[in-house]
TINUBA-727298 format. One record per atom (N, C-alpha, C): atom name; x, y, z. Coordinates in pm, 1 decimal. Layout:
BEGIN
{atom CA; u X; v Y; w Z}
...
***
This chain:
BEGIN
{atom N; u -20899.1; v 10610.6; w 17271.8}
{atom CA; u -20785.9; v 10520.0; w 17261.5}
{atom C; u -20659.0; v 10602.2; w 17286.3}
{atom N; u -20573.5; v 10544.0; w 17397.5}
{atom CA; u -20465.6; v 10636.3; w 17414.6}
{atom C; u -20361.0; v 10597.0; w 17309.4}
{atom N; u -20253.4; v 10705.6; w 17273.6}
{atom CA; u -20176.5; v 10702.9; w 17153.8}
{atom C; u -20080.8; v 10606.8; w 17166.7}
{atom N; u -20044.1; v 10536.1; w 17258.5}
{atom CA; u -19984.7; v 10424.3; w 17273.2}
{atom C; u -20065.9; v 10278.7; w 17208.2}
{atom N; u -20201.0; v 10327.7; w 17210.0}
{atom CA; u -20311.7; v 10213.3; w 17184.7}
{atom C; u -20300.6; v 10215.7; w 17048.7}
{atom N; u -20334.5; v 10334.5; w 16993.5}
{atom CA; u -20360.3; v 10386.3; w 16864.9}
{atom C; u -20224.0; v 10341.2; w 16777.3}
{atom N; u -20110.4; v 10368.0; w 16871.1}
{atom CA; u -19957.1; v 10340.5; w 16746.0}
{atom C; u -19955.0; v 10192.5; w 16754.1}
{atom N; u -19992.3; v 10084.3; w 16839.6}
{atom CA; u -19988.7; v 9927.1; w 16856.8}
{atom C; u -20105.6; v 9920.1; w 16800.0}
{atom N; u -20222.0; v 9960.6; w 16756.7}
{atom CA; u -20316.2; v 9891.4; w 16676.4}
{atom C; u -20283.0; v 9925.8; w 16513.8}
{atom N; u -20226.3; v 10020.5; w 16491.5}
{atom CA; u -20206.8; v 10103.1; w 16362.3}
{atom C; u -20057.3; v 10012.0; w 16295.8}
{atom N; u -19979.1; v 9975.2; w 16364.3}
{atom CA; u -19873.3; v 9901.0; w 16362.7}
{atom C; u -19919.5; v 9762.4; w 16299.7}
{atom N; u -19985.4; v 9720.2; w 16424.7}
{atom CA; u -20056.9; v 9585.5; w 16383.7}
{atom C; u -20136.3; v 9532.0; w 16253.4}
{atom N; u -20175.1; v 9661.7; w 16237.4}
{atom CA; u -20243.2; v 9633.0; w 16103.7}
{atom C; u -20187.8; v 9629.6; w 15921.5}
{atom N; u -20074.3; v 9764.4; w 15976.8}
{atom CA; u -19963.3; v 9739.3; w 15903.5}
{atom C; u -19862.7; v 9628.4; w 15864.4}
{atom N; u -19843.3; v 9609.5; w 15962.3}
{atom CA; u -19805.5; v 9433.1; w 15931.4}
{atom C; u -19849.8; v 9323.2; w 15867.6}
{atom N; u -20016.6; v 9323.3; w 15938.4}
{atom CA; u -20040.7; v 9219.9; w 15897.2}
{atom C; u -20102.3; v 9250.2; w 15728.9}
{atom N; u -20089.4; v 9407.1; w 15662.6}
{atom CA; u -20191.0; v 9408.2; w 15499.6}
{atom C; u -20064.2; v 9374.5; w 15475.4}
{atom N; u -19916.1; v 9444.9; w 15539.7}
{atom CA; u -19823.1; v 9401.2; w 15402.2}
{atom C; u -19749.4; v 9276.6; w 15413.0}
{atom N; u -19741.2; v 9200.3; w 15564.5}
{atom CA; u -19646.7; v 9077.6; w 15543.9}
{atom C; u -19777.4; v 8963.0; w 15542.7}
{atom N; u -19888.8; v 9001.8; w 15532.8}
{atom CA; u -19994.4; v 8916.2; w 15513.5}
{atom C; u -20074.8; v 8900.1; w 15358.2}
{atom N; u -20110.8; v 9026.5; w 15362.8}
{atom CA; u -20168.1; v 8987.6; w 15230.4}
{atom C; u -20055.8; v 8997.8; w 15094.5}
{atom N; u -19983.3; v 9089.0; w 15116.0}
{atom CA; u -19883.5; v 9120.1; w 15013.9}
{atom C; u -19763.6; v 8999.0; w 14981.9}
{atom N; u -19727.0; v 8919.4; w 15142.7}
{atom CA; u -19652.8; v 8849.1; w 15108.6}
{atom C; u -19695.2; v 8725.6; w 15049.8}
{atom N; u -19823.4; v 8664.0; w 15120.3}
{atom CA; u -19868.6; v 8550.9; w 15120.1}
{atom C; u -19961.4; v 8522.3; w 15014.6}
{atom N; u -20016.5; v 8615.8; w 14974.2}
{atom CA; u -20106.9; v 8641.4; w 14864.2}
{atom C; u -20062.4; v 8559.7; w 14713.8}
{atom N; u -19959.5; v 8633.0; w 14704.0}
{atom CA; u -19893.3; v 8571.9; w 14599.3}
{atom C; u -19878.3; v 8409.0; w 14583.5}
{atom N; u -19881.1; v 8355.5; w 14713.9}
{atom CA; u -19810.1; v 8207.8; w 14729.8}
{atom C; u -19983.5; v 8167.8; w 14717.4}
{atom N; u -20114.1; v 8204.3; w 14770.6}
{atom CA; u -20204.7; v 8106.9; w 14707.5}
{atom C; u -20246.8; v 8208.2; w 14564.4}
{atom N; u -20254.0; v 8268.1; w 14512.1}
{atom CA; u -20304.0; v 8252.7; w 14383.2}
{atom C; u -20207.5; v 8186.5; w 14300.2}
{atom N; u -20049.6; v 8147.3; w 14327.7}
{atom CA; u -19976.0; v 8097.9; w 14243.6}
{atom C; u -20022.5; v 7973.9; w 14162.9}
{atom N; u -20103.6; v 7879.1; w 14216.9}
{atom CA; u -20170.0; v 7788.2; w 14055.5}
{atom C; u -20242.4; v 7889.1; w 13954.4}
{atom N; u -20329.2; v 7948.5; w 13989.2}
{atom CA; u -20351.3; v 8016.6; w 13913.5}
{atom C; u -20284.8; v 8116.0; w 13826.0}
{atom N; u -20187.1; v 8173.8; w 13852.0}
{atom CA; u -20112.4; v 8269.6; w 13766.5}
{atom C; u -19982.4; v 8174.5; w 13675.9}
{atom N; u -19977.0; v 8028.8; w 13777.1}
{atom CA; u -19896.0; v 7909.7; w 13672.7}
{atom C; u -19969.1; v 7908.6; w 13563.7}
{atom N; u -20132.1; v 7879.8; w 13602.6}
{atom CA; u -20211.2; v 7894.3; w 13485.0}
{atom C; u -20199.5; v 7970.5; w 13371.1}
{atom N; u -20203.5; v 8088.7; w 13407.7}
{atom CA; u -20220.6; v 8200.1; w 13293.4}
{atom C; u -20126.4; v 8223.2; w 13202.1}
{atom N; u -19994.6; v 8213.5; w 13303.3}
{atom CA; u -19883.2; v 8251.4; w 13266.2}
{atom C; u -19801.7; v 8147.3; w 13223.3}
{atom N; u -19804.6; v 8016.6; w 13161.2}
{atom CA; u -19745.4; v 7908.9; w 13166.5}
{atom C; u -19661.6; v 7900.1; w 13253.5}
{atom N; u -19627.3; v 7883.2; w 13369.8}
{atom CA; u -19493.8; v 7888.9; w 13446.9}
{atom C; u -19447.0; v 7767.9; w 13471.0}
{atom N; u -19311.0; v 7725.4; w 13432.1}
{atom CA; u -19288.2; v 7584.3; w 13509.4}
{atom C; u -19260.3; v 7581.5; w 13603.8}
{atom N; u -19275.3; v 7463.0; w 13671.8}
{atom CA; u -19216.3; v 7484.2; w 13887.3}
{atom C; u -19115.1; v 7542.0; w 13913.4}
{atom N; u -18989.8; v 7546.3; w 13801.6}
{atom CA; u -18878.3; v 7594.1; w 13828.0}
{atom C; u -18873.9; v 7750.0; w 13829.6}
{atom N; u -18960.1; v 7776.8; w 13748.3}
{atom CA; u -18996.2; v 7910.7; w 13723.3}
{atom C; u -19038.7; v 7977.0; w 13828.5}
{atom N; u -19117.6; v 7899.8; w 13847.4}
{atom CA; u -19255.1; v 7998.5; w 13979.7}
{atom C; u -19197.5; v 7924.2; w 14151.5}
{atom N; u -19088.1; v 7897.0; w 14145.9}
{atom CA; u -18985.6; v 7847.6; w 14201.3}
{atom C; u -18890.6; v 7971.9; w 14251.3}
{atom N; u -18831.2; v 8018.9; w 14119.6}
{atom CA; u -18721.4; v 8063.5; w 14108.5}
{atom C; u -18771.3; v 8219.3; w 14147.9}
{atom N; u -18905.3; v 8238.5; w 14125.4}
{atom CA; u -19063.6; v 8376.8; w 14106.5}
{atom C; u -19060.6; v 8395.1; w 14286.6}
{atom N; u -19111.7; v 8267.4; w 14387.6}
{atom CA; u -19090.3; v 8270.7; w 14492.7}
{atom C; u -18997.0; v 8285.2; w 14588.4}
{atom N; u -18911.5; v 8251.3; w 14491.7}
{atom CA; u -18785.9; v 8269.5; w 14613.0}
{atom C; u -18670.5; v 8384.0; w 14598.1}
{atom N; u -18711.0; v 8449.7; w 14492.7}
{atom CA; u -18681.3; v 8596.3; w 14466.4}
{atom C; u -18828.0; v 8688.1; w 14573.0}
{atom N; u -18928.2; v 8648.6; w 14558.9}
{atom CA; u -18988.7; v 8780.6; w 14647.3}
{atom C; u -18948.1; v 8716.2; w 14792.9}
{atom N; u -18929.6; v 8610.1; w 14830.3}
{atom CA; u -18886.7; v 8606.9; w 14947.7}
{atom C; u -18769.7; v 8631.7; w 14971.9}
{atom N; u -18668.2; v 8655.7; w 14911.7}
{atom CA; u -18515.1; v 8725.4; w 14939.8}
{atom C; u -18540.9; v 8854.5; w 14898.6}
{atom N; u -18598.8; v 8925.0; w 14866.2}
{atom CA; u -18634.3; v 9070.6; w 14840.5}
{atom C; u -18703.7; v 9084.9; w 14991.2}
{atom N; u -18771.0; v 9006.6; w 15070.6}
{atom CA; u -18885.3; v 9042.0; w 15134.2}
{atom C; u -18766.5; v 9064.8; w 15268.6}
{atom N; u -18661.9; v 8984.3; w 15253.6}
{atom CA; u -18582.6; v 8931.9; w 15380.4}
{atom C; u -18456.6; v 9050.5; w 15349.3}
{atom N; u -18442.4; v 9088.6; w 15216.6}
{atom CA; u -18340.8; v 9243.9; w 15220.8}
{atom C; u -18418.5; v 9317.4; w 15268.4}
{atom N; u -18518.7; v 9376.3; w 15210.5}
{atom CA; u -18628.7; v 9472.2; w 15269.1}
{atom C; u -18636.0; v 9457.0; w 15426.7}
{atom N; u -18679.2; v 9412.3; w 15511.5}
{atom CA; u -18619.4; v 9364.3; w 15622.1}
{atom C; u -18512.8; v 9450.8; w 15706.0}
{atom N; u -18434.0; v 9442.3; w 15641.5}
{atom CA; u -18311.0; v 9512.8; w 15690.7}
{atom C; u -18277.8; v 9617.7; w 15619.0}
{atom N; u -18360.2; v 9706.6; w 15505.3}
{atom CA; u -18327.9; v 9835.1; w 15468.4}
{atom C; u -18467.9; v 9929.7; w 15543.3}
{atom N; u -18551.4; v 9833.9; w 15624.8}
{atom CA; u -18644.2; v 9880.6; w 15709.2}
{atom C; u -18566.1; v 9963.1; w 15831.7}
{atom N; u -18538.9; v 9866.6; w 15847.5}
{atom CA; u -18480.9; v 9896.9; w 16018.8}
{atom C; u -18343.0; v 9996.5; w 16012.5}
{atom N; u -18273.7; v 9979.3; w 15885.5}
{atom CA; u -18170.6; v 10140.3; w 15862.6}
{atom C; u -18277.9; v 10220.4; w 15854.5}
{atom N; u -18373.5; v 10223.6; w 15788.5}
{atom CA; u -18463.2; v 10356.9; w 15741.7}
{atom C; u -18538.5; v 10403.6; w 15868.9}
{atom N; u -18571.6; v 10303.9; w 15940.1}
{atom CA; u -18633.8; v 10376.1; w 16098.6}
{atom C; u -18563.4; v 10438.9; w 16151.3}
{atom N; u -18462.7; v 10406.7; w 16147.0}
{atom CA; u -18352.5; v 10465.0; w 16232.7}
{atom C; u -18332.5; v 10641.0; w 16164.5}
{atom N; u -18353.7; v 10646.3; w 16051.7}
{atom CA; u -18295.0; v 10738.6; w 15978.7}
{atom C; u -18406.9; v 10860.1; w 15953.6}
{atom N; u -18494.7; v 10825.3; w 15883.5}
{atom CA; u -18600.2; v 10893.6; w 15845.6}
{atom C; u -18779.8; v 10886.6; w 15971.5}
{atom N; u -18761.9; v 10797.9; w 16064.2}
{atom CA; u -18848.8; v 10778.2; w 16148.6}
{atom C; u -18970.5; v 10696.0; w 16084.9}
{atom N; u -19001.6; v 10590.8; w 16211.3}
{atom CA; u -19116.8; v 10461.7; w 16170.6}
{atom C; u -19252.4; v 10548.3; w 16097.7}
{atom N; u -19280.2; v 10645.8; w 16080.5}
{atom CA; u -19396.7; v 10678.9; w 15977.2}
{atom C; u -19381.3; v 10688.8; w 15909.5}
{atom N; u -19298.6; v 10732.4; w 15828.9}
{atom CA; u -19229.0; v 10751.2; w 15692.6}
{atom C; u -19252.3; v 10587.0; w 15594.2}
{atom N; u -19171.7; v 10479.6; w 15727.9}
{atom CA; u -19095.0; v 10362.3; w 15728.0}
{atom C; u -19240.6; v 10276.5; w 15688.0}
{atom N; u -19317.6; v 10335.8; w 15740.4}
{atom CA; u -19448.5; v 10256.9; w 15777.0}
{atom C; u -19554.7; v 10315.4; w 15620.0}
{atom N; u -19551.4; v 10408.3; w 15591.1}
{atom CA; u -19610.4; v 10448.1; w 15466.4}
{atom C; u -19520.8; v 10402.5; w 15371.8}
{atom N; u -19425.4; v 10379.3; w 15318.5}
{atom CA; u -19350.0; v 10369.6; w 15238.7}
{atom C; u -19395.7; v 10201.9; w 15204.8}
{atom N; u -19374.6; v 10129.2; w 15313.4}
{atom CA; u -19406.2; v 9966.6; w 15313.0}
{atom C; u -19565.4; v 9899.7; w 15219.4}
{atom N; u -19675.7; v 9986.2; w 15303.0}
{atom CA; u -19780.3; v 9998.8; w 15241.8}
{atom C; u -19819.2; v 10038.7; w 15137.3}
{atom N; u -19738.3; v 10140.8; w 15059.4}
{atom CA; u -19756.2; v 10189.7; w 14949.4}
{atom C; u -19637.1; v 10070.8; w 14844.9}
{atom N; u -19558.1; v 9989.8; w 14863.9}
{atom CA; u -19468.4; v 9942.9; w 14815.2}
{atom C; u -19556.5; v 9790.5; w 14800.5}
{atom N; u -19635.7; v 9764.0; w 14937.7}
{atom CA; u -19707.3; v 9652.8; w 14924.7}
{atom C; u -19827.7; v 9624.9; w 14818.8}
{atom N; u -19890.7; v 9767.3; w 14862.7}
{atom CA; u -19993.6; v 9794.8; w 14733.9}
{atom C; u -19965.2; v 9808.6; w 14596.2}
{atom N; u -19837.4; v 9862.4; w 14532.9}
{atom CA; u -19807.7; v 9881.7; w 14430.0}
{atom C; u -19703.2; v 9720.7; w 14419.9}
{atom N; u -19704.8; v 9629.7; w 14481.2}
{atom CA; u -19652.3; v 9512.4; w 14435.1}
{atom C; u -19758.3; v 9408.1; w 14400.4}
{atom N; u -19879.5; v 9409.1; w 14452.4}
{atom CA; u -19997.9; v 9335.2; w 14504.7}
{atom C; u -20099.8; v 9374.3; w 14328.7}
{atom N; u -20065.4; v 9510.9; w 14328.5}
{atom CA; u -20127.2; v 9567.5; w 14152.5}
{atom C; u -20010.4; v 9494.6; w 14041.6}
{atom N; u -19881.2; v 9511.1; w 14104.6}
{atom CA; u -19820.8; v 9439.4; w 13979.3}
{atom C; u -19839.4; v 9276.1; w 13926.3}
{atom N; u -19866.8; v 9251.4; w 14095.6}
{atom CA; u -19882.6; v 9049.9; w 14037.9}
{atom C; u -20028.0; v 9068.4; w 13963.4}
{atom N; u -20108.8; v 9156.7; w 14016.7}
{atom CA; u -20237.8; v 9148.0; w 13939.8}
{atom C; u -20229.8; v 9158.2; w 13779.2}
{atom N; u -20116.9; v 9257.1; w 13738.1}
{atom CA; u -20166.7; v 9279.0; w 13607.6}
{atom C; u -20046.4; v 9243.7; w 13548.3}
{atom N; u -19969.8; v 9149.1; w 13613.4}
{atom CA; u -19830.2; v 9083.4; w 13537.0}
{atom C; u -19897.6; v 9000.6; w 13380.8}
{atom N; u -19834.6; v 9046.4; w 13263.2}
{atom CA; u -19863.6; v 8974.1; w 13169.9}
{atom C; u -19751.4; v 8879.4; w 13114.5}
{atom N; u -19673.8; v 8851.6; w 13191.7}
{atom CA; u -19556.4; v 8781.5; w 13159.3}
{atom C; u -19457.7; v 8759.5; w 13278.9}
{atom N; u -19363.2; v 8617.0; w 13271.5}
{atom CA; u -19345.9; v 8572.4; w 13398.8}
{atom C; u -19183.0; v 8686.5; w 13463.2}
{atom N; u -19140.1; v 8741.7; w 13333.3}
{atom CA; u -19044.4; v 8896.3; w 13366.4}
{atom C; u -19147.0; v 9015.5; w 13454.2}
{atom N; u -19247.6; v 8984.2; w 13384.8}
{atom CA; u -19304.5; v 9147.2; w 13432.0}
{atom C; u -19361.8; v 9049.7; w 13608.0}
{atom N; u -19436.4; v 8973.9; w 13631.0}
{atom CA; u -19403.1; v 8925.5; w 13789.0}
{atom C; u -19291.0; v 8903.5; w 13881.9}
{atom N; u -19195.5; v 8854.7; w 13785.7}
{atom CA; u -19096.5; v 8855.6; w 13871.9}
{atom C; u -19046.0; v 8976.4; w 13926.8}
{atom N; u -19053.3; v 9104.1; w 13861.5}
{atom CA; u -19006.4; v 9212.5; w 13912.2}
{atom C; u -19086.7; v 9288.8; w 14019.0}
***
């Protein structure tokens, strides 16, 4: 695989664990964590539309940071931020400790 192949498949995949599973993830287990967590709509409302304005700053402290520190850095940092957000909804015991 030439390294042009290798940085567009490696890219691709990056994308899709963290704006796929990390982002979206959250939005179907949300009955369930309404469940656990009593949440009212307004709540798990107010839960969604904070990680999606975090998701949409992030966004744009991406693209300063490519610029700055270079897309591997940019690209590990995301994945490791996705994974350690993806463990927090898991073991949120309260609708403060998810929201953050």
């Amino acid at each position: 695989m030439s390294k042009n192949a290798w940085l567009i498949a490696t890219g691709f995949s990056l994308i899709a664990v963290c704006y796929g599973f990390a982002r979206f993830a959250f939005g179907l287990f949300l009955p369930r964590i309404d469940a656990d967590l009593s949440l009212s709509p307004t709540l798990s409302g107010l839960i969604s539309g904070g990680s999606f304005l975090g998701y949409c700053l992030t966004i744009v402290l991406a693209a300063f940071l490519t610029e700055r520190i270079g897309p591997r850095a940019v690209a590990l940092a995301a994945a490791l931020v996705a994974a350690l957000g993806m463990t927090g909804i898991a073991l949120a015991s309260s609708p403060l400790w998810l929201a953050a």
